[in-house]
C-alpha positions as CSV (number, residue, x, y, z in Angstrom):
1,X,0.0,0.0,0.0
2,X,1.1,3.2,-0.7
3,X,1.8,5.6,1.9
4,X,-0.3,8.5,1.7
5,X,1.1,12.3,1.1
6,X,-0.4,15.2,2.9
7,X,-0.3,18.1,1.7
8,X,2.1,20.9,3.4
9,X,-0.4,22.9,5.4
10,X,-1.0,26.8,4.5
11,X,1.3,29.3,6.5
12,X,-0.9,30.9,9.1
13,X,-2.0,34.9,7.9
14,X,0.7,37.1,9.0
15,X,-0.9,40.7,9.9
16,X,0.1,42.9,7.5
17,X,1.7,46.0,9.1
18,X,-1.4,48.0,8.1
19,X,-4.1,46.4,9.9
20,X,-3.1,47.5,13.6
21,X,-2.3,50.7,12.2
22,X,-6.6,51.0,10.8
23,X,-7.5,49.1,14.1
24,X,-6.1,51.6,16.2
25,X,-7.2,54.7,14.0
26,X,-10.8,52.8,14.2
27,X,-10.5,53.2,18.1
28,X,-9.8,57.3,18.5
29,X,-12.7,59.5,19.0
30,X,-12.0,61.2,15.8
31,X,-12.7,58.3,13.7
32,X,-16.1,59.4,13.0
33,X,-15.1,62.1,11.1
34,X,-13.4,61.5,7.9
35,X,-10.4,62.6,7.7
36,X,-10.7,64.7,4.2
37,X,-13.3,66.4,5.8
38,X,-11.2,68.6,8.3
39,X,-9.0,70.8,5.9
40,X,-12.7,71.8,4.2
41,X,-13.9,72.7,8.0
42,X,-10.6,74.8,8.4
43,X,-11.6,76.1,5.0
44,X,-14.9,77.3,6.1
45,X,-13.8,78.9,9.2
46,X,-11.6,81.0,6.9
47,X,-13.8,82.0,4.2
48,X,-15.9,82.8,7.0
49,X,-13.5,85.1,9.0
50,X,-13.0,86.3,5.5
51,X,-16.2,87.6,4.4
52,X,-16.6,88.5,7.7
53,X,-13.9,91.1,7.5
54,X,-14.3,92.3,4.4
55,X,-18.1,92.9,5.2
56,X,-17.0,95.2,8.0
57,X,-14.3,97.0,5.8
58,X,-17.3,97.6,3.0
59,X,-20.4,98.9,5.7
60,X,-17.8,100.9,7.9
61,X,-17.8,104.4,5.7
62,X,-21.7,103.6,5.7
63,X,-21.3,103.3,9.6
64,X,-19.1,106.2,9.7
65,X,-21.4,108.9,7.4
66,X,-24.7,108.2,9.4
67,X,-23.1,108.2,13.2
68,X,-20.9,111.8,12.0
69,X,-24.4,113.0,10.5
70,X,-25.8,112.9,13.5
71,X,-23.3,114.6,15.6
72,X,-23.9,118.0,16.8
73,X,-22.7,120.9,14.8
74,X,-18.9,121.5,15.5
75,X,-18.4,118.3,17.3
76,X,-17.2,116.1,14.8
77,X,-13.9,115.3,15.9
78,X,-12.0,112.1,14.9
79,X,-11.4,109.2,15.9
80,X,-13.9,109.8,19.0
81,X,-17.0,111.0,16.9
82,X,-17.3,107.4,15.2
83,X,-19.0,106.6,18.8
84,X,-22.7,106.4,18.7
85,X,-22.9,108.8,21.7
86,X,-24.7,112.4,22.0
87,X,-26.3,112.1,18.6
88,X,-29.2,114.3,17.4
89,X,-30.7,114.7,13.9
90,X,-30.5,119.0,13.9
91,X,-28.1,118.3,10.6
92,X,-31.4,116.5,9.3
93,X,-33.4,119.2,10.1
94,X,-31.4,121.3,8.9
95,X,-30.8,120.2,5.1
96,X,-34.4,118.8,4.4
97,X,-35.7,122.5,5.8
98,X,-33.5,124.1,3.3
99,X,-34.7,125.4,0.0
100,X,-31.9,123.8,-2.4
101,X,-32.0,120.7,-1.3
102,X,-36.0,119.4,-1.8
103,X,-35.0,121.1,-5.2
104,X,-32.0,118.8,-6.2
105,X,-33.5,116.1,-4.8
106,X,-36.3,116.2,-7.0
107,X,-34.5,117.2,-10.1
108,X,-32.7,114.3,-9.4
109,X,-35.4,111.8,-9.1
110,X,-36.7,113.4,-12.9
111,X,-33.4,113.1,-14.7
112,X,-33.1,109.1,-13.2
113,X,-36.1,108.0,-13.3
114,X,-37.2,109.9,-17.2
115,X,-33.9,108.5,-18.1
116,X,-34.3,105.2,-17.2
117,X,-37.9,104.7,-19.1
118,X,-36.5,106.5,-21.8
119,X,-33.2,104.7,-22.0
120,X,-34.8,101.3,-22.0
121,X,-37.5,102.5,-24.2
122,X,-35.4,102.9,-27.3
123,X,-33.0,99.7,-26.1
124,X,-35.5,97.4,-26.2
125,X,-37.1,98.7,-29.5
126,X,-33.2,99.0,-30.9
127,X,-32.4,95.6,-29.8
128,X,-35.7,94.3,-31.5
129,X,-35.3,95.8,-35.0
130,X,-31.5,94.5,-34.6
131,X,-32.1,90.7,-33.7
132,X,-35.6,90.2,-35.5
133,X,-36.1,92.5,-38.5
134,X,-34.2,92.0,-41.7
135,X,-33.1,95.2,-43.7
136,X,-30.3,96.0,-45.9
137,X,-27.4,97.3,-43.9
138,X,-28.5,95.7,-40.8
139,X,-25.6,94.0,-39.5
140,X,-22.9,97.6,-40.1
141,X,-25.4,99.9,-39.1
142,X,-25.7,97.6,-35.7
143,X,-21.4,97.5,-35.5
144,X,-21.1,101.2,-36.4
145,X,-23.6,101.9,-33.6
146,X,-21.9,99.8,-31.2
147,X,-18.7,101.4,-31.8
148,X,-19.5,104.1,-30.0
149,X,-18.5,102.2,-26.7
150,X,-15.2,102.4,-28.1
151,X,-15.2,106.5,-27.8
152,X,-14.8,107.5,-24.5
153,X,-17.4,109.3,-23.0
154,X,-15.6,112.5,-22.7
155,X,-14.4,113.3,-26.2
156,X,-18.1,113.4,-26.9
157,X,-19.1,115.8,-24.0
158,X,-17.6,119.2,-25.4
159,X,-19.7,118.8,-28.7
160,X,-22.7,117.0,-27.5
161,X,-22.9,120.4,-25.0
162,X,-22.2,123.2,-28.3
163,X,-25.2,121.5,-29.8
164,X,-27.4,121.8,-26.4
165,X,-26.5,125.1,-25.9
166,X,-27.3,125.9,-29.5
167,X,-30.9,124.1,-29.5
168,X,-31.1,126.4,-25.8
169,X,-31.1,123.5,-24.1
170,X,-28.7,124.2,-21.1
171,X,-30.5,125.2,-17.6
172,X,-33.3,122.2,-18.9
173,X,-34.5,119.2,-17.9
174,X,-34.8,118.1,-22.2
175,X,-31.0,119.2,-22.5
176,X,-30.3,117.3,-19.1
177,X,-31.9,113.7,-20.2
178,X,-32.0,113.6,-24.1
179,X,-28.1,113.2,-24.3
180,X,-27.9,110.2,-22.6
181,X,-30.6,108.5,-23.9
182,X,-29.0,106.8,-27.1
183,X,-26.9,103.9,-25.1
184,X,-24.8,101.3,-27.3
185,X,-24.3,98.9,-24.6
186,X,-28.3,98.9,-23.8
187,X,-28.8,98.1,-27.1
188,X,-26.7,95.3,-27.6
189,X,-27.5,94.0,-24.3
190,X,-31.4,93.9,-25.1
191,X,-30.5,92.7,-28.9
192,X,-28.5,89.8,-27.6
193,X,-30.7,88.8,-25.8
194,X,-34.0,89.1,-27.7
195,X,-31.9,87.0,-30.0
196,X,-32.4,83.6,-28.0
197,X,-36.1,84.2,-28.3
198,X,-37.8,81.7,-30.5
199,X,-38.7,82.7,-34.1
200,X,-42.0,81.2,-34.0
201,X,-43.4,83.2,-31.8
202,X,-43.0,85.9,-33.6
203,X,-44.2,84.0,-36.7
204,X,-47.5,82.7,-34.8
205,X,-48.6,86.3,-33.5
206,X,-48.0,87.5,-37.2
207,X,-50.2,84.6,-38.5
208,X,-52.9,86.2,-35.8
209,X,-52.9,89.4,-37.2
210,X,-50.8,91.1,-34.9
211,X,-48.8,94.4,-36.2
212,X,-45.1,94.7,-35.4
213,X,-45.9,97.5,-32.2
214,X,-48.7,94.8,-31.0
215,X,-45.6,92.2,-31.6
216,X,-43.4,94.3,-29.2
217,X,-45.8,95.8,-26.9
218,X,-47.4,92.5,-25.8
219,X,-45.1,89.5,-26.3
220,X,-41.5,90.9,-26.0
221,X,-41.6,93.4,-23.3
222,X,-42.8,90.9,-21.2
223,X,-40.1,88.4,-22.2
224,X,-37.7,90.8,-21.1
225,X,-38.9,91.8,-18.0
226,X,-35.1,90.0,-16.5
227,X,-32.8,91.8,-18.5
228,X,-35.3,95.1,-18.2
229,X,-34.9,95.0,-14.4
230,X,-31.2,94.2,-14.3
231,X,-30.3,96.9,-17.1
232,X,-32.7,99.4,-15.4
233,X,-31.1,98.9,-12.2
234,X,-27.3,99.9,-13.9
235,X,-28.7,102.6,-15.5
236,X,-30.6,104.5,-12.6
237,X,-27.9,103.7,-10.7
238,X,-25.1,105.7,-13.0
239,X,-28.1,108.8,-13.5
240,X,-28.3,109.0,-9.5
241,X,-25.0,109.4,-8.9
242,X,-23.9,111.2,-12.5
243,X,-21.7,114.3,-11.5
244,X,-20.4,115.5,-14.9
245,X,-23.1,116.2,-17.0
246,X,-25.2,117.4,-15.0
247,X,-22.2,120.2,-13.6
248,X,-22.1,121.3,-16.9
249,X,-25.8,121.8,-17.9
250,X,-27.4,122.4,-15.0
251,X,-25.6,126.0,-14.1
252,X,-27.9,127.6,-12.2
253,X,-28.7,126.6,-8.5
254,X,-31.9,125.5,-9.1
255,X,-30.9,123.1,-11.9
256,X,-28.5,121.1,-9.3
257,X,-28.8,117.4,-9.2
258,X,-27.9,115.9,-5.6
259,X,-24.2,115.0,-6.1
260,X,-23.6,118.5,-7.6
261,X,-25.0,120.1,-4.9
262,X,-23.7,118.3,-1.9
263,X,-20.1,118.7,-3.9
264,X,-21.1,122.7,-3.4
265,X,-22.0,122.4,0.0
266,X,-18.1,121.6,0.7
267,X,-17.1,124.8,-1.2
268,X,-19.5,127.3,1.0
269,X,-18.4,125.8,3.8
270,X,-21.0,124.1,5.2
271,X,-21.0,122.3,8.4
272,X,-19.5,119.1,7.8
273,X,-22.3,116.8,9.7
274,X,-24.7,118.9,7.0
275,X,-23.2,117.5,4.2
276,X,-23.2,114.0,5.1
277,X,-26.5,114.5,6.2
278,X,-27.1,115.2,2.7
279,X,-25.3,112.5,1.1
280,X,-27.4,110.1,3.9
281,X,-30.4,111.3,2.1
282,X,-29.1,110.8,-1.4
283,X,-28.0,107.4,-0.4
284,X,-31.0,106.0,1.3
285,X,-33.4,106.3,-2.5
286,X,-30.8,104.9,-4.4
287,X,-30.6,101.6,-2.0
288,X,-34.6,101.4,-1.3
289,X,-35.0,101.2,-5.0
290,X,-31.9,98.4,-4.8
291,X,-33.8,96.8,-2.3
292,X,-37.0,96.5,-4.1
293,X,-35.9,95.6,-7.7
294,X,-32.8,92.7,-6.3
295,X,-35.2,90.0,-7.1
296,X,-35.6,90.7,-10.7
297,X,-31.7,92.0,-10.6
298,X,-31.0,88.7,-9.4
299,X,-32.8,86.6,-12.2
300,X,-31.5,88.5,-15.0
301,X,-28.0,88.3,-13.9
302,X,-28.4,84.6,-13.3
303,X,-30.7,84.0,-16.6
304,X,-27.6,85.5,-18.3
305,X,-25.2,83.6,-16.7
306,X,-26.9,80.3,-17.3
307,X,-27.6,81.4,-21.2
308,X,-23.9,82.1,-21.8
């Protein structure tokens, strides 16, 4: 009989040099939490400290304007008048009781807000003629327009003022707005975008016997209610706080806009808690109307984004 072989038996498992090294980790409190998950807490902390301080840095001349506006007169004196103590609002009084001030305020109000209808007015109906009519000369009568971003704005100033002042416009509210009415980046804001609107609506409301101001008035407007709120923001935003333009047309006191007239409030020497209390009251419009229109602002910025 033949003696029977047995096979060598298999070497016991020898623990790699790994496993004690997992068992142990397995067995600190921290094992819960993975371990590429701490460097994006530190990361948090940081962004957070970050925005943090750079949200102070940004409101602080905010901070700073409003608590010197309503200091006494003569006791602004720095670094100790940034405390809110011993305030009063005489400066308030003091401004809004003044005759200029209602004045510029409202003139103001007219050249933003008249602007602003007016400016998206003929950039919508620019932008539409552009994108969805078809003419001869279309295409270099849009690029020649456009290149007007390309001349800065104050080359054009000195003649676009000869021709107000011959047409009597200067000391008006007509010579104040009509010059900034024709805006190339408006236009080519409102064409590119009323380009990604389908064709065949356009085609279906023409089947239905709709004329081309019918067309505009009661399908596209409304499509652009986005890029209408966003573009209207920027634009009543750059009116309000205009300084140029309206120095040069508006030469009588009367015919002051806000920032021209808190800028001559500094050269009569006017108490200084005055004129911020002035520029508090030019600021606080400009962000209610922020305020109200950031939803739409919000949209159209992202609409844009997301359309490329």
């Amino acid at each position: 009989m033949a003696p029977v072989t047995r096979a060598p038996e298999a070497p016991a498992a020898v623990p790699t040099p790994k496993e004690p090294a997992r068992a142990g980790r397995a067995r600190t409190p921290d094992a819960a939490v993975p371990a590429g998950l701490r460097p994006r807490a530190r990361g948090r902390v940081l962004r957070g400290v970050l925005l943090t301080a750079a949200s102070v840095a940004t409101l602080f001349p905010f901070y700073a304007m409003i608590v010197l506006s309503l200091h006494p007169q003569g006791a602004v004196d720095l670094p100790g008048s940034l405390l809110p103590w011993h305030l009063t609002g005489d400066a308030y009084g003091e401004v809004l009781g003044s005759r200029d001030v209602p004045r510029w305020l409202f003139n103001t109000v007219v050249y933003s807000l008249v602007s602003v209808v007016g400016v998206l007015l003929l950039a919508s109906l620019a932008g539409y003629a552009f994108a969805k009519k078809r003419f001869p000369g279309r295409e270099g009568m849009f690029w020649s327009f456009l290149s007007m971003v390309m001349v800065p704005y104050h080359v054009t100033m000195i003649p676009t003022f000869i021709l107000i002042s011959k047409l009597g416009g200067v000391d008006t509210y007509w010579g104040l707005i009509v010059p900034t009415l024709a805006n190339a980046q408006a236009v080519f804001l409102m064409r590119q975008f009323i380009l990604g609107l389908p064709d065949e609506i356009f085609e279906a409301a023409r089947l239905d016997g709709c004329g081309e101001l019918q067309i505009f008035f009661r399908i596209v407007l409304p499509l652009l209610k986005p890029i209408l709120a966003t573009l209207g923001t920027f634009v009543f935003l750059w009116h309000w706080n205009d300084f140029l333009w309206p120095l040069i047309v508006g030469q009588s006191t009367e015919m002051r806009t806000l920032t021209v007239g808190i800028a001559s409030l500094q050269q009569e020497q006017v108490p200084l808690n005055q004129v911020l209390a002035g520029s508090v009251v030019a600021f606080v419009p400009i962000f209610s109307a922020y305020l109200v229109g950031q939803r739409y602002f919000t949209e159209g910025v992202v609409g844009s984004a997301v359309k490329g």
